[in-house]
N, C-alpha and C positions, 0 to 999 in steps of 0.2 A: 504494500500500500504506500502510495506516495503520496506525504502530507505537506501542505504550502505552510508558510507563517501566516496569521490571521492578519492581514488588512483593512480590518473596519476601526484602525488608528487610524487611517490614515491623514496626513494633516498634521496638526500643531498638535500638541500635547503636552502643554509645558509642564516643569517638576513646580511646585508654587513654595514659595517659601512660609514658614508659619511665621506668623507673627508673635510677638510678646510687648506684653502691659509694662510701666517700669520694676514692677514689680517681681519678672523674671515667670510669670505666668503663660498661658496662651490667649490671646487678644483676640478672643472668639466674634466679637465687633469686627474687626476689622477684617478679619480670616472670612465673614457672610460677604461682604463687600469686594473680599478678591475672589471668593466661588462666582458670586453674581456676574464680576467684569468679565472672565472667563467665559462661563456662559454664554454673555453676549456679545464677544467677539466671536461668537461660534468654533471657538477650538473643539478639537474630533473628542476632545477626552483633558483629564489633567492627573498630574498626579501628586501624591501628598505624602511627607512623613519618607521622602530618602531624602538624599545628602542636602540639596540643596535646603528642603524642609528640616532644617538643621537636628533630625533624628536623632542624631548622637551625643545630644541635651536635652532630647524627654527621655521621659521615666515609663517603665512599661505599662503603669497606668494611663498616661499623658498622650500616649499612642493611642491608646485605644479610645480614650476620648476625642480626642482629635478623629480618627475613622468615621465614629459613631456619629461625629458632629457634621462634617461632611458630608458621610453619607444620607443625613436628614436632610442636611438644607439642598443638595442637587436633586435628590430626588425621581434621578436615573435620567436625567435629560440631557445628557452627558456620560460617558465612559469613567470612572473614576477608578485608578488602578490607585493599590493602597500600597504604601513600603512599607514590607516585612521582615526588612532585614534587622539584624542583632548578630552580636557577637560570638553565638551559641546555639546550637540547633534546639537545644529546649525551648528557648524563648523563640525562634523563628516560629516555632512550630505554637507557640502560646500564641502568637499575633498573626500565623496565620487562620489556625481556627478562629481568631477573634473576627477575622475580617470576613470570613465565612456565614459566623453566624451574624454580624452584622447585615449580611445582604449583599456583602459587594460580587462583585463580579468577574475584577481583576486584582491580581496581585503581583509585586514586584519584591525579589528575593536576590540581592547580591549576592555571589557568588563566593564563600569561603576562602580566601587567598591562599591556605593552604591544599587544599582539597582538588586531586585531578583524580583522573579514571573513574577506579571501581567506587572508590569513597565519593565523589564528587556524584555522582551518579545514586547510590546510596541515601547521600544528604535531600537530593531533590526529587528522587520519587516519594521518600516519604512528605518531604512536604506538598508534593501537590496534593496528594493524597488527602487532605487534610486542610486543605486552601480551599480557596472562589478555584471556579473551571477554570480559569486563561490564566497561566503563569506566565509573567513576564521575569524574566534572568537577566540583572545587572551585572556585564562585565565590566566590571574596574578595576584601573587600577592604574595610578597617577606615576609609577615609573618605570610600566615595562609593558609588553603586547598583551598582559593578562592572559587568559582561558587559552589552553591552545585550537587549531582550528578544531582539531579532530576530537577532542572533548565537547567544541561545542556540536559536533554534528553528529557524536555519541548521546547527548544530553538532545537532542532533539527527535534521534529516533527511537530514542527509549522512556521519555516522560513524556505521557498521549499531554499532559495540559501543556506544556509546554508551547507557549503561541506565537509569545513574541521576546527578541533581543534588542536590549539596548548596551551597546556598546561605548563606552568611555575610556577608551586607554591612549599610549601615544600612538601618535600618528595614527587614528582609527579608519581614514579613509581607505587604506588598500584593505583591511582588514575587513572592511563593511562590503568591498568587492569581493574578497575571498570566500566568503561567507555566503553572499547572497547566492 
């Protein structure tokens, strides 16, 4: 069976950054106001809660309120892939069920920097397993080609959710041709 990458991203799909009160909170005010902007610039989708959505300063509650909140005020008028990544496959897999039972649809799981092959492989069927249907797989990795190609096209024909790649490493354009 030969399976394509899903395309109904297609188009903008920006990562949104979350906002914070002076307080060091999440500025849920201002976070409806950048769903809403999104919205009606008609981007295909957005996503919320990776790097750029400065993740790796909430707390695994602060995640999932953040999803929950989200995923209220879009209201499915829009694609909203949730970031599930963490440090550690328990907690992956804490926020991807969360995202699951919250309703969403898509999820996005960077990829373990140490992890190839069998483990790599391993890491990500359990978590689909256990996720929204569409997995989306953050390669990154700010100082080298990240995922090899042949992990990613082993992780593609072995995880069914598995939908879509987003690719961030250096130089990722021949990478994004290699790939395709």
């Amino acid at each position: 069976m030969i399976r394509k990458l899903d395309t109904s991203l297609n188009g903008i799909a920006p990562s949104l950054h979350t906002p914070f009160n002076n307080d060091g909170n999440i500025d849920f005010q201002s976070l409806k106001k950048l769903l809403e902007h999104t919205i009606k610039t008609k981007c295909s989708g957005m996503l919320i809660g990776a790097v750029a959505g400065e993740t790796q300063n909430l707390s695994f509650n602060e995640k999932v309120k953040l999803m929950d909140f989200v995923l209220e005020n879009v209201e499915n008028r829009i694609p909203v892939i949730i970031g599930c990544s963490a440090s550690n496959q328990k907690e992956r897999i804490k926020l991807s069920k969360a995202a699951k039972s919250y309703g969403g649809n898509w999820f996005l799981v960077q990829s373990p920097e140490s992890f190839k092959g069998k483990k790599l492989i391993e890491c990500f069927d359990e978590i689909s397993q256990l996720g929204p249907k569409n997995l989306m797989i953050q390669d990154l990795s700010w100082t080298d080609n990240g995922l090899s190609d042949e992990d990613i096209i082993n992780l593609f024909t072995k995880i069914i959710n598995f939908r879509a790649l987003k690719i961030e490493v250096v130089n990722p354009g021949p990478k994004y041709s290699r790939i395709r």
